[in-house]
C-alpha angles and dihedrals in degrees: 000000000000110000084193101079093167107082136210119334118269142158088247099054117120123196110184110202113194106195111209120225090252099054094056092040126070125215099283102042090276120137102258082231085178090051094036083052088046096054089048098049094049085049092053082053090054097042090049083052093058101248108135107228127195110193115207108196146204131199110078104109097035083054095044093047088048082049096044091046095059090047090049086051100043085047091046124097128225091261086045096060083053100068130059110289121212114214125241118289105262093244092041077059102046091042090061098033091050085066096044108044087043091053093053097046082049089059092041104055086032091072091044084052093248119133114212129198135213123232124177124197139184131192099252083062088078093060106063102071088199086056090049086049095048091044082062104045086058096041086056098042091055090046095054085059099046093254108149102223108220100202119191134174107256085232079175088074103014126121080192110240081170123089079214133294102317083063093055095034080046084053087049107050092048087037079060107035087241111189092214133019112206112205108197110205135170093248132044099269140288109349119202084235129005105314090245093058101092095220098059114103129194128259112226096178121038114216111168100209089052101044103024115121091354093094123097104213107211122209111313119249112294099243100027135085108237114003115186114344076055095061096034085059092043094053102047087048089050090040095045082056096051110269127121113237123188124197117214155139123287084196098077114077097212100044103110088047091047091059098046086053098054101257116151095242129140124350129306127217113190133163097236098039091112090062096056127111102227122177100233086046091062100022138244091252080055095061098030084058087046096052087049096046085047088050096050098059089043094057086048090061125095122262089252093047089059101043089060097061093055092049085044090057079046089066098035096061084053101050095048089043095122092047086049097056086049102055093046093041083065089048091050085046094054098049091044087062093041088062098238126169110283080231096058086050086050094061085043099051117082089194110119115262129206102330097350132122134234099297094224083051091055098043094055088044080054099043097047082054094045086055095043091056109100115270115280096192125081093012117158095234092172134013117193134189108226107174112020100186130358114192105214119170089335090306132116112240121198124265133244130248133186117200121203100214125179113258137196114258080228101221133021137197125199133180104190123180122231103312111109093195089067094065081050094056098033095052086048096041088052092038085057095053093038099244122146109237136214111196137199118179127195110272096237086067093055108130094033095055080045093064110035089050080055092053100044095042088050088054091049103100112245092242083059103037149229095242087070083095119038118184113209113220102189130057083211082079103059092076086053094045086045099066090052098097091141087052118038115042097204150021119205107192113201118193144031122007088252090054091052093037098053084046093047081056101046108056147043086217111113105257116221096212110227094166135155133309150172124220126215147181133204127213109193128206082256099044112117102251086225096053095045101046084054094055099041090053093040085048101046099025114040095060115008096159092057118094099233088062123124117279116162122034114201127186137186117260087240096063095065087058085046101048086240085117093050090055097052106049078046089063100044090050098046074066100061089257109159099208130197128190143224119234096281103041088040078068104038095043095024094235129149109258124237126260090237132014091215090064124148099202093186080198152071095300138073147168130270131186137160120241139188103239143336088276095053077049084053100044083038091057090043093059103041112021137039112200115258125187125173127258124108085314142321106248108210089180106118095233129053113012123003132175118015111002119222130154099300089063095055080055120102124191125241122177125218122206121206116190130149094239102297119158136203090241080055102064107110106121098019119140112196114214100171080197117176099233077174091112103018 
C-alpha cells in the first residue's frame, strides 16, 4: 500500500491541514512562533508547487485567555488578588485571540509573498445549505488566485456543534472534496496507549475492526478541547466519506512536506484500509511461507517453463515502459525536491546516462540472455561411483552411484538501497535458480519498486504464483522477517556496512555480506598515458553513482617527475572530477584531503594518491579499500559466495544416491571405487 495518498500533482488538487492548539502554543500558553513559521513556510512550498491548501487552525481562545489574563491581573487590586479568581469567559477569549493570531499568520505569509484569508464559521452555518454553497464558492475563488484560506470556528458566537477543530476541518475537507485531510498533533500520530507509556506503539495504518476499542486515549492536550479521542473521531468520519487523513506532528517542521512526498510518517485513515493486504496483517511468516510454497512449484516446472517467464517479464517491462517512467520520474521528482545528492538521483533515475541505453531497454536485453543461458538448476556438477562390483550369491549387483546436482536456496531476503534496477535484476537472478524472494527496496524508490513489482508479478504465471516475489513496504517489518530462520534461507544486505552490520547482528539467517568497498586503479611508471587516461575517466565518469566506479586513483611515484600525474589529475577534472588527495598527492596537486581514505564518493570525485611501487599499491588497497563490483551483492564471508553474486551464489548443493537395495550390513565383497564418472 501506498503511504502517498495524495496523487499526482494538478491544479485541481486540494490538501486540508488542521493545526492543533498544541502545536501553535508553547508550554506555558505562549504562540510556538518557530512552529507557527515552520507550518507557513512548508504551505508557501505547497502553494509554489500548485496544490491548493486550505489551513484550519486552533489557538484563539488559548491566546485571548493568556491576553485577558494579563489585563485581569494589571486591572486587580492587591485585595483582589487575594481573593479566587475566576478565569475569562471562553468567547471573551476567542473574540480577542481570532484578531491576534490572524494578525500574526498575516505577518508571517506576508514575508514568504503569500496572501492568506480569514474565514469564520458556526455551527448554525452547516445548516444552511445556501451558506455551505456560498463558503465554497469563496474557498474556491481564493484559491483560484493563490490566496491560503485560514478557517476557524467563530467560538465568539458558536453553540459548538464541533468536538473541536478536527470536526470542522473534518466538515470542510468533505464540504470541499478535498483529496487529504492533514491532522497536526503534538505527537507522531495514533499510539496503541498514551504516547508516554513505553509500550505503546504506533499505528501506521488505521483499520477500525482491528483497532477499534482496543486503544487506550491518554489526557487531552493541555489547552484544546478534545485532543486525541477528537481527531480520531474526525478522521474515520472524513475517511468513511471518502476522503485520506493523515495523523501527524505538528513538531516537526517538515511533516506536511514529508507526507506529500510518500514518507511513513503519522497514521492513515483510508476508506478502503481494511481491504489491504499488509504485511504485519497477514505476517511475515504469512508471506515468507508463501514465497516458499510459490518456489516449490517453479522449480517443479520444466527448463523451458521458467525461462518463459523470464522472457514474458521481458516483454512486460517493455510493454509498461511508459507507466514505469512515470512512476520513477515522480520518484526522481521527489528526491529532487528533498534535496538529495545528485549521486544518490542518479542511482534512482532508469533514464539512460552518457552511452548508455534506455534502462528498461537494457533490463529486458539483460533478462532474454539471462534465459537463454543453459539451466542452473538441477545440473549434474559431480558424478561419483560408490560401489563398483558387489558379489551377492555369485551374482553382480549394480553399483552405486551418488550424484552432486545444483539446488534452490529455497527463500531470500534482500534489502537493496535506491536503485530500482536492482529489483529488476535481483527478482530475475532468484526466478532463474528457482528461490522464493522477499524484497525491500530503499523508500526513496517507492513508487518505482511499486510498479515494477506490479509488472513482474503480473507476468508469473497463476499455477506458480505472484506471491513468488513479495515486495516489503515498511521498515517496521525487517525485524519480523528477521526472526524467520526457519523460514527464510538467506539474507542478502545491500547497502552501506552499517546496514550489513545491523543486519549481521540481528538474525540467525545466514547473511550473505555485501558490505562496503572502495575501488581503485592503479597507473604504473610504465603504464601508456593514452590508455590510462581512457580507462581512469571511463572508470570514474561514465557511472559514478555504480558501485563498481572509481574511487581511489594511485599513481607511481615516477610519473610526477614525469607530468603523468599532472595529466591525469587534467583529464579527471575537464570532466568535472572534484579530486582529493592523500598526504602525499594533497602536496604534490595541492588538493584538500579527504576526511577518510576508504571513502566510497558515488559521485563526480575521487581520491588520488602516489605510491612506490605496485606493492606498496597492493599493501595500500589492502589497508583502505575492499573490491566491490555490482551484482546482487559482493559477499566478502570466507564460505559460500564470495565476490559478485550471480545465479550460481543463490545455488545449494544436494546429493542424490542410486543404489539397487544394498545395505551397509550387506558389505562383504565390496570394492569402493569413489570414481568420478563426472567426465566419463
Amino acid at each position: 500500500m501506498e503511504r502517498l495518498v495524495v496523487r499526482e500533482k494538478i491544479e485541481e488538487e486540494v490538501s486540508q491541514e488542521a493545526v492543533g492548539t498544541a502545536v501553535v502554543t508553547r508550554g506555558d500558553g505562549r504562540l510556538a512562533l518557530g512552529r507557527l513559521g515552520a507550518l507557513c513556510e512548508q504551505i508557501k512550498e505547497l502553494n509554489y508547487q500548485h496544490y491548493e491548501v486550505i489551513v484550519v487552525t486552533s489557538g484563539a481562545v488559548g491566546l485571548g485567555r493568556q491576553r485577558l489574563k494579563y489585563r485581569q491581573l494589571v486591572n486587580s487590586s492587591f485585595a483582589d488578588l487575594q481573593k479566587p479568581q475566576d478565569g475569562p469567559d471562553g468567547k471573551a477569549c476567542a473574540a480577542v485571540g481570532q484578531n491576534c493570531i490572524m494578525a500574526l499568520y498575516d505577518t508571517l505569509f506576508s514575508q514568504l509573498d503569500v496572501t492568506s484569508a480569514q474565514l469564520l464559521v458556526t455551527d448554525s452555518d452547516f445548516r444552511d445549505k445556501e451558506f455551505r454553497k456560498q463558503l465554497k464558492h469563496t474557498i474556491e475563488s481564493l484559491m483560484s488566485l493563490r490566496v491560503v484560506p485560514i478557517i476557524n470556528e467563530n467560538d465568539a458566537d458558536s453553540s459548538g456543534i464541533f468536538w473541536d477543530n478536527d470536526s470542522l476541518a473534518a466538515l470542510l475537507a468533505l464540504e470541499l472534496n478535498a483529496d487529504l485531510l492533514v491532522l497536526l498533533s503534538d505527537v507522531e500520530g495514533l499510539y496503541s496507549g498514551p504516547p508516554s507509556d513505553p509500550e505503546s506503539k504506533l499505528i501506521r495504518t488505521y483499520i477500525e475492526r482491528v483497532h477499534l476499542g482496543g486503544i487506550t486515549f491518554g489526557d487531552k492536550s493541555r489547552l484544546g478541547r478534545g485532543g486525541m479521542t477528537a481527531k480520531v473521531k474526525a478522521a474515520v468520519m472524513a475517511a468513511k466519506a471518502g476522503v485520506p487523513v493523515i495523523i501527524t506532528s505538528g513538531f516537526d517542521p517538515e511533516s506536511i512536506l514529508k507526507v506529500l512526498q510518500g514518507d511513513d510518517v503519522g497514521t492513515l485513515f483510508h476508506r478502503d484500509a481494511h481491504l489491504w493486504v499488509k504485511t504485519k496483517e497477514t505476517g511475515a511468516r504469512d508471506m515468507a511461507v508463501a514465497a516458499r510454497e510459490c518456489s516449490r512449484r517453479l522449480q517443479a516446472l520444466s527448463s523451458e517453463d521458467r525461462k518463459k517467464i523470464l522472457l514474458d517479464i521481458a516483454n512486460a517491462l517493455e510493454a509498461n515502459e511508459k507507466v514505469i517512467k512515470v512512476e520513477n520520474e515522480a520518484d526522481v521528482a521527489a528526491a529532487e525536491q528533498a534535496g538529495m545528492e545528485k549521486s544518490l538521483i542518479a542511482r534512482l533515475a532508469l533514464k539512460p546516462g552518457k552511452a548508455r541505453q534506455c534502462r528498461i531497454t537494457s533490463l529486458s536485453k539483460s533478462l532474454r540472455v539471462l534465459a537463454s543461458m543453459e539451466d542452473p538448476v538441477g545440473h549434474v556438477l559431480k558424478t561419483t561411483e560408490v560401489l563398483l562390483n558387489t558379489v551377492l550369491w555369485f551374482q553382480l549387483a549394480d553399483g552405486l552411484v551418488l550424484e552432486k546436482t545444483s539446488s534452490p536456496l529455497g527463500v531470500l531476503l534482500i534489502v537493496f538501497e535506491a536503485r530500482p534496477d536492482a529489483l529488476v535484476q535481483i527478482a530475475s537472478l532468484a526466478i532463474r535458480s528457482g528461490n522464493g524472494l522477499l524484497l525491500k527496496g530503499g523508500k526513496e524508490a517507492r513508487r518505482s519498486n511499486a510498479i515494477l513489482h506490479k509488472v513482474i508479478t503480473d507476468a508469473i504465471p497463476d499455477h506458480v504464483g505472484r506471491r513468488l516475489i513479495g515486495l516489503v513496504t515498511s521498515r517496521d517489518e525487517i525485524p519480523d522477517l528477521l526472526k524467520l530462520d526457519d523460514v527464510i534461507d538467506l539474507v542478502i544486505p545491500r547497502g552501506s556496512n552499517k546496514l550489513v552490520s545491523t543486519i549481521k547482528a540481528s538474525t540467525k539467517i545466514p547473511v550473505l555480506g555485501h558490505a562496503d568497498g572502495v575501488c581503485h586503479v592503479y597507473v604504473d611508471k610504465s603504464a601508456n598515458m593514452q590508455t590510462a587516461k581512457r580507462i581512469v575517466v571511463d572508470a570514474k565518469v561514465d557511472y559514478p553513482a555504480a558501485c563498481n566506479a572509481m574511487e581511489t586513483l594511485l599513481v607511481h611515484k615516477d610519473l610526477v617527475s614525469s607530468g603523468g600525474l599532472n595529466e591525469l589529475a587534467l583529464e579527471l577534472r575537464n570532466e568535472g572530477v572534484v579530486l582529493h588527495g592523500g598526504p602525499r598527492a594533497s602536496e604534490e596537486l595541492s588538493i584538500p584531503e579527504p576526511a577518510s581514505l576508504h571513502h566510497e564518493y558515488s559521485s563526480l570525485a575521487c581520491t588520488v594518491e602516489i605510491v612506490d611501487d605496485v606493492h606498496a599499491a597492493i599493501d595500500y588497497m589492502d589497508t583502505e579499500g575492499k573490491i566491490l563490483i555490482d551484482f546482487v551483492g559482493i559477499s566478502t564471508s570466507r564460505i559460500h559466495a564470495r565476490g559478485p553474486v550471480g545465479v550460481e551464489g543463490l545455488l545449494t548443493t544436494r546429493w542424490l544416491l542410486r543404489g539397487s537395495g544394498q545395505i551397509v550390513d550387506g558389505d562383504k565383497g565390496v570394492t569402493y571405487t569413489h570414481k568420478d564418472l563426472t567426465t566419463v
